[in-house]
Structure formats: structure tokens, C-alpha cells
GUKE-981105 format. One line per 3 residues: number of its first residue (from 1); their letters; for each residue x, y, z of N, C-alpha, C, O. Coordinates in Angstrom, 1 decimal. Example, Ala and Ser with C-alpha at 12.3 -4.5 7.8 and 13.67 -1.06 7.14 Angstrom:
% residues 2
1 = as = 13.2/-5.7/7.8/12.3/-4.5/7.8/13.2/-3.3/7.8/14.2/-3.3/8.5 | 12.8/-2.2/7.1/13.7/-1.1/7.1/12.9/0.0/7.9/13.4/1.1/8.0
END
This chain:
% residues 209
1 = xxx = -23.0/41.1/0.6/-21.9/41.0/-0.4/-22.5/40.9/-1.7/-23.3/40.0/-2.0 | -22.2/41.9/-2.6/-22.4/41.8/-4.0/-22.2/40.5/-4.5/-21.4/39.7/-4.0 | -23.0/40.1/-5.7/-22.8/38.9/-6.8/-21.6/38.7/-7.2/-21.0/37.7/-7.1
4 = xxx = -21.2/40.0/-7.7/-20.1/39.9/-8.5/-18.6/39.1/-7.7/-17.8/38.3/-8.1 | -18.8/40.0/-6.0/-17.8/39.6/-4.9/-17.9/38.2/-4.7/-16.8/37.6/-4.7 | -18.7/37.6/-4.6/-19.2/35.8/-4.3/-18.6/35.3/-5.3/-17.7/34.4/-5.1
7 = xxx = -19.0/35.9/-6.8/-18.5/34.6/-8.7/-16.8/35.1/-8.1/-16.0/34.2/-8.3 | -16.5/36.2/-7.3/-15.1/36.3/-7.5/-14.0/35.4/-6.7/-13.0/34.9/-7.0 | -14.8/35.4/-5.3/-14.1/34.6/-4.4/-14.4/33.2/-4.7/-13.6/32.4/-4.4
10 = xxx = -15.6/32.7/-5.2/-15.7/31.6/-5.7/-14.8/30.8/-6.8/-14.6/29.6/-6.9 | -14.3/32.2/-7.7/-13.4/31.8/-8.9/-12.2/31.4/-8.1/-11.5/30.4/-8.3 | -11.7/32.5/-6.8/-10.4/32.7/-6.5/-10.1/31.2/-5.6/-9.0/30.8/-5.3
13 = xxx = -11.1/30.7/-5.3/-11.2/29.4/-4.5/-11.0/28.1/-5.5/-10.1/27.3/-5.4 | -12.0/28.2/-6.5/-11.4/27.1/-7.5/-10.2/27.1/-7.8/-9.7/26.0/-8.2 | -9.3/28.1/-7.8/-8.1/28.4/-8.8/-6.9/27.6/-7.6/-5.9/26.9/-7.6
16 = xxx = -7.8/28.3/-6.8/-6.8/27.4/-5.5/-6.4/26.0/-5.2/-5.4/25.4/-4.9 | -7.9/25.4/-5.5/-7.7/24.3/-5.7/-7.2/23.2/-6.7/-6.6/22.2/-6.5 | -7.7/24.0/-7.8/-6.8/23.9/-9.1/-5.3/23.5/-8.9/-4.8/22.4/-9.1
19 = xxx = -4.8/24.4/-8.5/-3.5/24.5/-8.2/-3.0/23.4/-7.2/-1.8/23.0/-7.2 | -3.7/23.2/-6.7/-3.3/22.2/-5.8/-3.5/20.8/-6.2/-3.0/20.0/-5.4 | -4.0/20.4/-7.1/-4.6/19.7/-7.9/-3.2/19.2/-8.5/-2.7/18.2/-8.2
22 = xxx = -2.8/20.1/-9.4/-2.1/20.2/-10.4/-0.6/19.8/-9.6/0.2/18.9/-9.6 | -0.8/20.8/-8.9/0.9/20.5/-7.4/1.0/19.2/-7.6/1.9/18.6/-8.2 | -0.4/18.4/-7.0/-0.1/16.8/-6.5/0.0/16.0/-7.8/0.8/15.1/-8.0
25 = xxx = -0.9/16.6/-9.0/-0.2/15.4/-10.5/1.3/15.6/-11.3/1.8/15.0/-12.2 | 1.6/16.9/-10.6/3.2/17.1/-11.2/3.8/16.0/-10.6/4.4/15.1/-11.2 | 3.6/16.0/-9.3/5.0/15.2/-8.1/4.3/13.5/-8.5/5.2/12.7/-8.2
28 = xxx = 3.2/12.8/-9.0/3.1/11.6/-9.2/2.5/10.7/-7.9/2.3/11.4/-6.9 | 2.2/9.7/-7.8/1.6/9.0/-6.7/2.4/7.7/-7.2/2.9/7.3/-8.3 | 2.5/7.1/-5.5/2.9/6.0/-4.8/2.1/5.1/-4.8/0.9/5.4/-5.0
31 = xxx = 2.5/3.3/-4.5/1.5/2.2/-4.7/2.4/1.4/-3.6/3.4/1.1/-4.2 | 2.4/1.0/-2.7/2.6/-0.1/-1.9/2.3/-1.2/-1.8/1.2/-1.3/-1.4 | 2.9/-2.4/-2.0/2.3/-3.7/-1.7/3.3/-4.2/-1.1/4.4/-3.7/-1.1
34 = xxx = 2.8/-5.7/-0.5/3.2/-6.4/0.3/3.1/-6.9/1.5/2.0/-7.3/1.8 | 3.9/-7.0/2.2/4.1/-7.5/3.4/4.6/-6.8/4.6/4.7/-5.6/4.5 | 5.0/-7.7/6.1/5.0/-6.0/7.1/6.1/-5.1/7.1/6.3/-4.2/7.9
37 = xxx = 7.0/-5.3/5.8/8.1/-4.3/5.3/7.8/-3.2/5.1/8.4/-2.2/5.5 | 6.7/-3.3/4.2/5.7/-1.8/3.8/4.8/-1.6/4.4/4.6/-0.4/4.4 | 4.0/-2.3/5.2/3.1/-2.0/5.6/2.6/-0.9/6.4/2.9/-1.5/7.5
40 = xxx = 2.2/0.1/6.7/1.7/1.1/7.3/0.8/1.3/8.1/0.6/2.4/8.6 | 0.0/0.1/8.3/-1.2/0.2/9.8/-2.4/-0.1/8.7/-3.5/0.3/8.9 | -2.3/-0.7/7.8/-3.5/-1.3/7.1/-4.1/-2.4/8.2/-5.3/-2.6/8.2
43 = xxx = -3.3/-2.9/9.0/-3.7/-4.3/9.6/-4.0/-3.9/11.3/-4.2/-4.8/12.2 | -3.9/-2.7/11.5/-4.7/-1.6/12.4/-6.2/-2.1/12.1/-6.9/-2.5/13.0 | -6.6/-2.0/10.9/-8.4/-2.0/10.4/-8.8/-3.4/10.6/-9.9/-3.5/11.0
46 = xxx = -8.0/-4.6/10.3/-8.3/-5.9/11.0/-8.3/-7.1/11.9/-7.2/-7.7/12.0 | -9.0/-7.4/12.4/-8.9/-8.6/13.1/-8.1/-9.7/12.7/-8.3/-10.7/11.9 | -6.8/-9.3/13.6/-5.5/-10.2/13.0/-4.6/-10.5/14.4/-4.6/-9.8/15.4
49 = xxx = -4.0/-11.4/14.3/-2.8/-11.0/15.6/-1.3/-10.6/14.5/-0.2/-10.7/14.9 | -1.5/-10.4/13.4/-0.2/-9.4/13.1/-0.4/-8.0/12.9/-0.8/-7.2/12.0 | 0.2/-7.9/14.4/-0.2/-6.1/14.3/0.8/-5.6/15.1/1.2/-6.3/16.0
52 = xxx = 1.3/-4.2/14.9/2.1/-3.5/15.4/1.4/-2.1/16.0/1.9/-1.0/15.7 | 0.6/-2.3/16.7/-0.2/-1.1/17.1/-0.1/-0.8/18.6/-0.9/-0.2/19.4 | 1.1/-1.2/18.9/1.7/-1.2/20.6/3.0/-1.4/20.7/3.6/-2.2/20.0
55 = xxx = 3.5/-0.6/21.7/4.8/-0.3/21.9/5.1/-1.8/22.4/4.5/-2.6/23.0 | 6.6/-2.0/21.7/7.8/-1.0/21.5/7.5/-0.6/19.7/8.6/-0.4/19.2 | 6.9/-0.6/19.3/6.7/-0.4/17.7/6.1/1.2/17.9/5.2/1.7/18.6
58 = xxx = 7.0/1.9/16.9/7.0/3.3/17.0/8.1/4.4/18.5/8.4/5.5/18.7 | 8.2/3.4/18.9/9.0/4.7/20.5/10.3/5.4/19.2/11.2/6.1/19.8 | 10.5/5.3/18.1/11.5/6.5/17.8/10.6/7.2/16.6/11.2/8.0/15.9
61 = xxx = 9.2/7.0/16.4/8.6/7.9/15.4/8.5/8.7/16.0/8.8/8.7/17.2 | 8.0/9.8/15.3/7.9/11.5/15.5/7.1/11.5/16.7/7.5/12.0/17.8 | 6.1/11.0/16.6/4.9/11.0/17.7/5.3/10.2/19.1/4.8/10.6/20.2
64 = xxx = 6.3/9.1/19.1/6.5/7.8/19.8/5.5/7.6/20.4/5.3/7.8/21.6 | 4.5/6.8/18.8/3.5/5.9/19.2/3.4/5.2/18.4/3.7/5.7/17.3 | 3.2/4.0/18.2/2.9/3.2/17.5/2.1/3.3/16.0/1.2/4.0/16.0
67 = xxx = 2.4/2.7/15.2/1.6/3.7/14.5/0.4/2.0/13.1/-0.5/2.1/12.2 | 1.1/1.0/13.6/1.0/-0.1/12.4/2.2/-0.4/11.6/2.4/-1.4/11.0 | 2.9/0.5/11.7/4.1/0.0/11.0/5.1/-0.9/11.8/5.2/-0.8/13.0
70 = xxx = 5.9/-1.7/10.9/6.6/-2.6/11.6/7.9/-2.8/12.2/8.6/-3.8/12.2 | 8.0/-1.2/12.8/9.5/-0.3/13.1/9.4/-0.1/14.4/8.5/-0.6/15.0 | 10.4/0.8/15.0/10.7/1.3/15.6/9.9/2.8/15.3/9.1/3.5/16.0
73 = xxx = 10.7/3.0/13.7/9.7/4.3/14.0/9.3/4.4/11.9/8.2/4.1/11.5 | 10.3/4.8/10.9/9.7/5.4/9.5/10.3/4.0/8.8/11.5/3.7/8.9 | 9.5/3.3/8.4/9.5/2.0/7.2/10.4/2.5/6.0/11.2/3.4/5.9
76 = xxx = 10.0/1.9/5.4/10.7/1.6/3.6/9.7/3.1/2.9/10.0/4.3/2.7 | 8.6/2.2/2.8/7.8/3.5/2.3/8.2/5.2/2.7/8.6/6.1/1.9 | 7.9/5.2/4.1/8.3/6.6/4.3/10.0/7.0/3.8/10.3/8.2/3.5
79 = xxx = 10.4/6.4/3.9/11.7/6.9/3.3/11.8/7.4/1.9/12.4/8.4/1.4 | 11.2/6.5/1.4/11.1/6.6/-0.2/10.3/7.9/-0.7/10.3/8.5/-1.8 | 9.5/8.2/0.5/8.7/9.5/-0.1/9.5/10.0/0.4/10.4/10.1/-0.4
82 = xxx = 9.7/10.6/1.7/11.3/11.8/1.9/11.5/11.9/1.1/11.1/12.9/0.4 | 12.4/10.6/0.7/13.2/11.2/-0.9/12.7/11.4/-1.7/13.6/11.7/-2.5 | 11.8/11.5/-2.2/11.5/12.4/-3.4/10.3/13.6/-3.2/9.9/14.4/-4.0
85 = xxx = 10.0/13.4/-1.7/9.7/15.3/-1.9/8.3/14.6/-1.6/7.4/15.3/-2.1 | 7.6/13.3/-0.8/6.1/13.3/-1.2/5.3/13.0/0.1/5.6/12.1/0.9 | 4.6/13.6/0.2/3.5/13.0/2.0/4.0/11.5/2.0/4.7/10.9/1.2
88 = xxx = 3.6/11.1/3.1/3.8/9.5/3.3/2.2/8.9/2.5/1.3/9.8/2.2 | 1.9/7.8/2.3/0.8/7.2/1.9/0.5/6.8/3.1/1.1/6.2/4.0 | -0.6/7.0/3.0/-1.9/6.4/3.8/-2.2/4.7/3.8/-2.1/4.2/2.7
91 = xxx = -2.5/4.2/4.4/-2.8/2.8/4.7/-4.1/3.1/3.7/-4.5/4.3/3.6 | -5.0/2.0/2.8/-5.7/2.1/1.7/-6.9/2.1/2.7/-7.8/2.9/2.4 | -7.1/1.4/4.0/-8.2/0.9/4.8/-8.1/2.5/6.0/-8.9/2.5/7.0
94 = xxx = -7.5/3.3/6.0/-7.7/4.5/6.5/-9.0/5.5/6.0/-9.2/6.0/4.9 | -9.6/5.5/6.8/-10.8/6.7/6.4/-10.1/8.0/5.9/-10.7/8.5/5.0 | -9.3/8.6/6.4/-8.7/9.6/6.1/-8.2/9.5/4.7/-8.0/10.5/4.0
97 = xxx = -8.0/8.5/4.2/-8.0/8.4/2.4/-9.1/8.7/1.9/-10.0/7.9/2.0 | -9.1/9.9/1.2/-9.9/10.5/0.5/-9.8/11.9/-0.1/-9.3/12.9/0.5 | -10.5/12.1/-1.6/-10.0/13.5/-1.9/-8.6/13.8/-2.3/-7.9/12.8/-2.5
100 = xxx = -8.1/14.9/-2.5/-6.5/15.1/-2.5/-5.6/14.3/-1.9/-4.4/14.3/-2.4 | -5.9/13.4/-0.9/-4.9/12.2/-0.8/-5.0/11.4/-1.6/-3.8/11.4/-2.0 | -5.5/10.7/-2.1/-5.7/10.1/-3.0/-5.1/10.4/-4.5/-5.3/9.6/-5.4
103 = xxx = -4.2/11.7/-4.7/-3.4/11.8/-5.4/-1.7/11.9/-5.0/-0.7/12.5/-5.5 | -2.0/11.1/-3.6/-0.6/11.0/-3.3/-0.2/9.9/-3.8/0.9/9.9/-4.4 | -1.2/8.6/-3.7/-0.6/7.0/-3.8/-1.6/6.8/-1.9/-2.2/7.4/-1.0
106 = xxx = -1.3/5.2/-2.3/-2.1/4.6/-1.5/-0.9/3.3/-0.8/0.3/3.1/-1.2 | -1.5/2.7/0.0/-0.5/1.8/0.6/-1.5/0.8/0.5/-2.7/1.1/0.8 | -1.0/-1.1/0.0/-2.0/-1.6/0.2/-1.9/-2.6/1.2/-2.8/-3.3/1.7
109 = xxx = -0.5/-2.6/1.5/0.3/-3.6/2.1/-0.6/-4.5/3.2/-1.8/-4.3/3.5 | 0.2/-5.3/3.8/-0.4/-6.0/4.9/0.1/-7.2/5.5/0.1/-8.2/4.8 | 0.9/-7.3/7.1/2.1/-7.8/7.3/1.3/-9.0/7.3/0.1/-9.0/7.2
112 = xxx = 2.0/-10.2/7.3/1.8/-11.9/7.2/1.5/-12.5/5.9/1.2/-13.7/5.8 | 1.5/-11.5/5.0/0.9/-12.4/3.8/2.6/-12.7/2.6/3.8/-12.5/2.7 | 1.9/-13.2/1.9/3.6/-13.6/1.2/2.9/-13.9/-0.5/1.9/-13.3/-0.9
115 = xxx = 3.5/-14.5/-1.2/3.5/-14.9/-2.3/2.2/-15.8/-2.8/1.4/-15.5/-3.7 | 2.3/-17.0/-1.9/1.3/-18.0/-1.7/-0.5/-17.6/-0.9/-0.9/-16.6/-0.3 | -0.9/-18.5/-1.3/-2.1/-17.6/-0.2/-2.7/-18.4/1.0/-3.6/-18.2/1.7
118 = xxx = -1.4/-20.0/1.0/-1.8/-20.1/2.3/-0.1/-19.8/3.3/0.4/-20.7/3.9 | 0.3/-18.9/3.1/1.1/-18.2/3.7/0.5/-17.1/4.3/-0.4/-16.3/3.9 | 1.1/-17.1/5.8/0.7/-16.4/6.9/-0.5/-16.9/7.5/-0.8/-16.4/8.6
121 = xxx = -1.2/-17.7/7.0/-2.6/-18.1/7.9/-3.2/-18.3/9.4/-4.3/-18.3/9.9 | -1.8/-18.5/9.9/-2.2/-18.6/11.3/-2.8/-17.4/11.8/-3.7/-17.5/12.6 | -2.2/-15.8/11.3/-2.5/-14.9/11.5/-3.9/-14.6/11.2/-4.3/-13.4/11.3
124 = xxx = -4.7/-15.4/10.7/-6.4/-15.3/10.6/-6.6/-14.1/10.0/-6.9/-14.5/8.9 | -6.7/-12.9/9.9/-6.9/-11.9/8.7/-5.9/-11.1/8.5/-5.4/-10.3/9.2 | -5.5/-11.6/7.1/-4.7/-10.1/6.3/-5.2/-9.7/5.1/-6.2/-10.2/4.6
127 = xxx = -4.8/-8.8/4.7/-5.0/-8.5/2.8/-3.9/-9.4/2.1/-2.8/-8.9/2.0 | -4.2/-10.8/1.5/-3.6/-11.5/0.6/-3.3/-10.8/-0.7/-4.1/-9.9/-0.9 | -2.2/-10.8/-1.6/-2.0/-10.0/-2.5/-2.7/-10.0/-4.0/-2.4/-9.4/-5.1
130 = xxx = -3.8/-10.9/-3.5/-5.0/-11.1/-4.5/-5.9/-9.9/-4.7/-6.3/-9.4/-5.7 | -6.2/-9.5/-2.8/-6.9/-9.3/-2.9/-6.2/-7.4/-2.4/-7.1/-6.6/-2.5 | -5.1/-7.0/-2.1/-4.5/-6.1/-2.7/-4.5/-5.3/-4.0/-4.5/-4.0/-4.1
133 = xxx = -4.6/-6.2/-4.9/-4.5/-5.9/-6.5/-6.0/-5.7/-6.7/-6.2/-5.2/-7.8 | -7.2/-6.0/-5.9/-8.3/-5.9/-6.3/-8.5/-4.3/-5.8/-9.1/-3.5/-6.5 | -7.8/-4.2/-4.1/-8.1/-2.6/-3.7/-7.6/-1.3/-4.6/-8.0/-0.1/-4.6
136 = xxx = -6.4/-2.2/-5.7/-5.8/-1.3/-6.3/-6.7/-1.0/-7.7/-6.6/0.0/-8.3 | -7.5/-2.1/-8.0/-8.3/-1.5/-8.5/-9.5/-0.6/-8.6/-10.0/0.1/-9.5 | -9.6/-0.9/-7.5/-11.0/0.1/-6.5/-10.3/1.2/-6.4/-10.9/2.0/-7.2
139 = xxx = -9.0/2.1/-5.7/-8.4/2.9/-5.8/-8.4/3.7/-7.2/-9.1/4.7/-7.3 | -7.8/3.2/-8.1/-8.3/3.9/-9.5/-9.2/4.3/-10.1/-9.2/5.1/-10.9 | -10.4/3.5/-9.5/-11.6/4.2/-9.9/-11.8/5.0/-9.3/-12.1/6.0/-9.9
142 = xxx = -11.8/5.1/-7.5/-11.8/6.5/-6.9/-11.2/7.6/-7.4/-11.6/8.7/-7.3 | -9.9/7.0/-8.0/-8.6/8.2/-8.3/-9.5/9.0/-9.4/-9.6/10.2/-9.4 | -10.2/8.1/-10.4/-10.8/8.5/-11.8/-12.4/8.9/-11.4/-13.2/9.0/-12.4
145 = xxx = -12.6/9.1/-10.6/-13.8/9.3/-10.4/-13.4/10.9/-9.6/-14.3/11.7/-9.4 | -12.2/11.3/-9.1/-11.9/12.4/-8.5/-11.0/13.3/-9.8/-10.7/14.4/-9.6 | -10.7/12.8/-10.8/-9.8/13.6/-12.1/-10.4/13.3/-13.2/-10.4/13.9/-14.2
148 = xxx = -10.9/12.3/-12.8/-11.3/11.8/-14.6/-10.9/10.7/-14.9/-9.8/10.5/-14.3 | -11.2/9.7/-15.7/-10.5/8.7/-16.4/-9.1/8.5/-16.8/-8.3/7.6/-16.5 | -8.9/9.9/-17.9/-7.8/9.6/-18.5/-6.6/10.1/-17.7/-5.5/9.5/-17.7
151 = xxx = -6.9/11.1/-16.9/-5.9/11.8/-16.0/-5.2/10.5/-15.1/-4.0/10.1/-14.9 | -6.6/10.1/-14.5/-6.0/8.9/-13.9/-5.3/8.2/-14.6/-4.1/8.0/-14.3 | -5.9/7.3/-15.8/-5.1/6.3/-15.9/-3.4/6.6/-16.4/-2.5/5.8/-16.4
154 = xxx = -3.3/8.1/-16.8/-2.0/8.6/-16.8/-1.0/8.8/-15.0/0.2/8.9/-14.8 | -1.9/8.7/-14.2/-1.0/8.9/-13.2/-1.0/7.5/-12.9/0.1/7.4/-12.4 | -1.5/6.6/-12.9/-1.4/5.2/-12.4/-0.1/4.9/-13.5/0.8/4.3/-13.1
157 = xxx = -0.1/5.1/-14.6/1.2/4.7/-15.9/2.3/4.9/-15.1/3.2/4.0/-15.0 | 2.3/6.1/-14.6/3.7/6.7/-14.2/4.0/6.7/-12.7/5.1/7.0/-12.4 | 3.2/6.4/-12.0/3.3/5.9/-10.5/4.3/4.9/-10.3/4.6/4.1/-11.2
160 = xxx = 5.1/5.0/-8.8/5.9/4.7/-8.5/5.5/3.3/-7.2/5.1/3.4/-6.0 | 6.0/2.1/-8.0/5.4/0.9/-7.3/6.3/-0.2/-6.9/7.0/-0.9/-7.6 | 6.3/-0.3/-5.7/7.1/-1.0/-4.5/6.4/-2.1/-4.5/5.3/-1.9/-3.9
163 = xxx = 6.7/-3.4/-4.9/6.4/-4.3/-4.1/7.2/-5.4/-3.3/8.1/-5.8/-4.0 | 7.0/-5.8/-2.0/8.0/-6.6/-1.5/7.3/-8.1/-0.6/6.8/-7.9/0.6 | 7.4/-9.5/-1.3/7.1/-10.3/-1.1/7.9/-11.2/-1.1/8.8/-10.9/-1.9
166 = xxx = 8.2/-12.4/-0.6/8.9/-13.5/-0.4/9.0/-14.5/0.8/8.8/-15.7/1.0 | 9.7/-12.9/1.8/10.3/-13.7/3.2/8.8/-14.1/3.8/8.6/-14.8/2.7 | 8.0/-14.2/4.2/7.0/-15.0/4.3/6.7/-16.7/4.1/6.4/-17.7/4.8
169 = xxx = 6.9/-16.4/2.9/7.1/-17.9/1.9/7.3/-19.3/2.8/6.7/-20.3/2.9 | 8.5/-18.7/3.5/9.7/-19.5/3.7/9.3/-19.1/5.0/8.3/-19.8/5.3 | 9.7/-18.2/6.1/9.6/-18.0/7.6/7.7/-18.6/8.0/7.5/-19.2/9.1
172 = xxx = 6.8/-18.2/7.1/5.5/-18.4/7.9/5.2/-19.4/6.9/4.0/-19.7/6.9 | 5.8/-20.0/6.2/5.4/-21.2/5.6/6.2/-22.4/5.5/5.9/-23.4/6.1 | 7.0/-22.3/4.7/8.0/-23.1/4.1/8.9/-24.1/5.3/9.0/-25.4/5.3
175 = xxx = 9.6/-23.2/6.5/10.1/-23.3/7.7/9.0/-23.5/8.9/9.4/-24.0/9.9 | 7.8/-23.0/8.7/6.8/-22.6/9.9/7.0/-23.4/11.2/7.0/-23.1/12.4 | 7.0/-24.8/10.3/6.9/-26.1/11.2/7.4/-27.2/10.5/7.3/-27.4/9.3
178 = xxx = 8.1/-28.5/11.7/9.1/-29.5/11.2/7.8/-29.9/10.4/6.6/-29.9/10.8 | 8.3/-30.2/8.8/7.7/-31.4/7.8/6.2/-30.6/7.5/5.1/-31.0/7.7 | 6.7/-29.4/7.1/5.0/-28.6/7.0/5.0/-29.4/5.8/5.8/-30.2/5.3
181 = xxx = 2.9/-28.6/5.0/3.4/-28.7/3.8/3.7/-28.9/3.0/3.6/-29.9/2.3 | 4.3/-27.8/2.8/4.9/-27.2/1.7/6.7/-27.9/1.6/7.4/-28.4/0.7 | 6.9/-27.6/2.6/8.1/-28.9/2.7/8.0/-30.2/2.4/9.0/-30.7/2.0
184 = xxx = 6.9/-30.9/2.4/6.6/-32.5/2.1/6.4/-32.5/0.6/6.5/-33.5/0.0 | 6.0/-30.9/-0.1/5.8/-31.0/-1.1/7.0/-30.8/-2.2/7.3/-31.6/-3.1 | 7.4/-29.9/-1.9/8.9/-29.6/-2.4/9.9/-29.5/-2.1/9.9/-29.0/-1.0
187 = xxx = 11.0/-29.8/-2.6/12.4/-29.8/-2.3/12.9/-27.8/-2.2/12.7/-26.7/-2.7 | 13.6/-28.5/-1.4/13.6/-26.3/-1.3/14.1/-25.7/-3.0/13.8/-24.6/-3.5 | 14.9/-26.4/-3.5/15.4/-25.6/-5.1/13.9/-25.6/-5.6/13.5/-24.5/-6.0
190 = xxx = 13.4/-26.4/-5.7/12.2/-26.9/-6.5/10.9/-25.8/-5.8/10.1/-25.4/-6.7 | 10.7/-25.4/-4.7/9.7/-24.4/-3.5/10.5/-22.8/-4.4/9.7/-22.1/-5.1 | 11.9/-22.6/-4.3/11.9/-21.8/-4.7/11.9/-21.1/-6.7/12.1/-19.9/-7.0
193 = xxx = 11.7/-22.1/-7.4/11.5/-21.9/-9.0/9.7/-22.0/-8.5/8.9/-21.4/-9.2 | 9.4/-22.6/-7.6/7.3/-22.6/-8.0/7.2/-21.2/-7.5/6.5/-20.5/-8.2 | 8.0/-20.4/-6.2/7.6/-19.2/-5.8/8.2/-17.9/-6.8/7.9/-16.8/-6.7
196 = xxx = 9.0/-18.3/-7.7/9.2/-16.9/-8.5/8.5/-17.6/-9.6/9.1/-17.2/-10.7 | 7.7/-18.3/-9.9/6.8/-18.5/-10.8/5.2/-17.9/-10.7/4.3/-17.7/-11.4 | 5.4/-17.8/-9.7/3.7/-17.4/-8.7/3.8/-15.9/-8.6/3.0/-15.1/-8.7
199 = xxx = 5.4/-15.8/-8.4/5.7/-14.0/-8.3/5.4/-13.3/-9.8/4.9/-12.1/-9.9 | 5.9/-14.5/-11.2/6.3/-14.0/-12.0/4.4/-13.2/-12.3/4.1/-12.1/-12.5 | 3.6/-14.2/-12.3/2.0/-14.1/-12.6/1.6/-12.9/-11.6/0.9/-12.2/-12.3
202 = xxx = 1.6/-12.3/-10.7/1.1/-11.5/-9.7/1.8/-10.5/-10.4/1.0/-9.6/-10.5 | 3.0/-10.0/-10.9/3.7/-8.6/-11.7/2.9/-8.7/-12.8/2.1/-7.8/-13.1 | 2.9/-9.4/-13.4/2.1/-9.8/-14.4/0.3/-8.7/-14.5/-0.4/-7.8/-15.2
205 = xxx = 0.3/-9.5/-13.3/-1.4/-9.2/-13.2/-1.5/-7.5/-13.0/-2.2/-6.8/-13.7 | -0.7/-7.1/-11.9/-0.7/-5.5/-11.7/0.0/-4.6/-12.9/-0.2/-3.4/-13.1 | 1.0/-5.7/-13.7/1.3/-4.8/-15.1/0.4/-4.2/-15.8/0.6/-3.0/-16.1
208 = xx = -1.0/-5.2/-16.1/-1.7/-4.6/-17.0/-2.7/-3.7/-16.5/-3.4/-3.2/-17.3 | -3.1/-3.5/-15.2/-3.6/-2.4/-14.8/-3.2/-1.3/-15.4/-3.6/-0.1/-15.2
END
């Protein structure tokens, strides 16, 4: 094969990708946090007993298999991308995240965790939403290390971010057990002004990302 044929199909390959490139930063990327509402099979990757990785979880997904998510069969997340036209996100702890996924959006979620950080603990490993906000950091630099800096930090501006925390609080904490606590410590009006104060700092924190 001539030189010339190679610089051509070489060009005709970049352009391709190019384009595809461009496809995924028109349509924007997704950010998931939370708990097992969103969650996606992040907690597949750890040593936890909150996990959904066995039937009856999944018998109405496409596959009817289980998948980590905490359904029957398509979560919150997946719905939200249907509707607007976008792949589902990937669990952030999926190997398969990488490359052109990574301009979809990422999922960071992870069922048992809540607001607090000793919420969910009996469950022995989750991603706390401390430490969430840290993958989402890590994420961006992959994202910016695959477009560039500024590209990225324009698609993280305009990305579309779910977060859903609370019911935890109260079900694996607050209620967990007679006179937990967090019950000994507060009056429930009073439990719930400290938890949208703890919420108010955690928006806070992923704001200024």
C-alpha cells in the first residue's frame, strides 16, 4: 500500500473519531450520586453485604440478570438517560469505564450510604459520599486528560447531576435500632435541621468542582 493510501486512511480514521468525539460533547455527560436509588452495580466491585447482584434483582431487565442495581430491572438513572437520548452510565468502579465512555458521565453511587458517615455501617464497605466526591474528582481529571482541561471543565459545568440522599439517615440510622445513637442524641425535628445542614455542605462541596 502506497504512503499516500496509509496518511489517507489514517486521516479518514481520525475524522471518524473526531466525530464521535464531538457526537458525545454535543449530547453532555451524566454524574450520579448517592444511594441504592441510583446505584448501578458500583457495590458489585466491593466487599459489602449491600448488594444486588442476585436474583430476584434484575428478572425484568433486558438481560434478566441481575445487574447491581436495586430493581427489578432500569433504576432512576437509566430512565433519565432514555430520556434524553444518552447510553446509561457506567458504575465509576467498572473497568469498562474508559475512553469514549467517559464522555458519557459516570455513576458514583453506592447503596447503604446516606448523608452522615456513620450511616449504613453495618454494611461494612460502601463509597461514603466523601469519598464519591473524591472519585468525581479523579473522574475529571481522566475526562481532562482524555479532551483537555478546558473541554472538560466545560462539560463537567454543564453536566447533568443527580444526587439522592436522605432515606438512609433515618431507615439505617436514625430508626436502625430502639434508642440508637443518633436518637439519644436528637430529637427527630432537631436530627432533621442537623441532616439538611450536613446536606447543605456536601452541594456545597461538589458546587465548586
Amino acid at each position: 500500500m502506497e504512503i499516500k493510501s496509509v496518511l489517507g486512511l489514517l486521516g479518514n480514521m481520525f475524522k471518524d473519531i473526531s466525530s464521535v468525539f464531538r457526537r458525545k460533547l454535543r449530547r453532555g455527560l451524566s454524574s450520579f450520586f448517592g444511594d441504592s436509588l441510583v446505584d448501578n452495580g458500583n457495590n458489585n466491585y466491593l466487599a459489602t453485604t449491600a448488594r444486588a447482584d442476585a436474583p430476584p434483582y434484575g428478572i425484568d431487565y433486558p438481560t434478566h440478570r441481575a445487574t447491581g442495581r436495586f430493581s427489578n430491572g432500569f433504576n432512576i438513572p437509566d430512565l433519565i438517560s432514555q430520556a434524553i437520548g444518552s447510553e446509561p452510565t457506567l458504575p465509576y468502579l467498572s473497568p469498562q469505564l474508559s475512553g469514549e465512555k467517559l464522555l458519557v458521565g459516570a455513576n458514583f453511587a453506592s447503596a447503604g450510604i446516606g448523608i452522615l458517615n456513620d450511616t449504613g455501617i453495618q454494611f461494612l464497605n460502601t463509597i461514603r459520599i466523601g469519598l464519591q466526591l473524591q472519585f468525581f474528582q479523579q473522574y475529571q481529571q481522566r475526562l481532562s486528560a482524555l479532551i483537555g482541561a478546558e473541554q472538560a471543565q466545560r462539560l463537567v459545568n454543564q453536566a447533568l447531576v443527580l444526587m439522592t440522599l436522605g432515606g438512609n439517615d433515618f431507615v439505617n440510622n436514625y430508626y436502625l435500632v430502639p434508642f440508637s445513637a443518633r436518637s439519644r442524641q436528637f430529637a427527630l425535628p432537631d436530627y432533621v435541621v442537623y441532616l439538611i445542614s450536613e446536606y447543605r455542605k456536601i452541594l456545597m462541596v461538589i458546587y465548586s468542582f
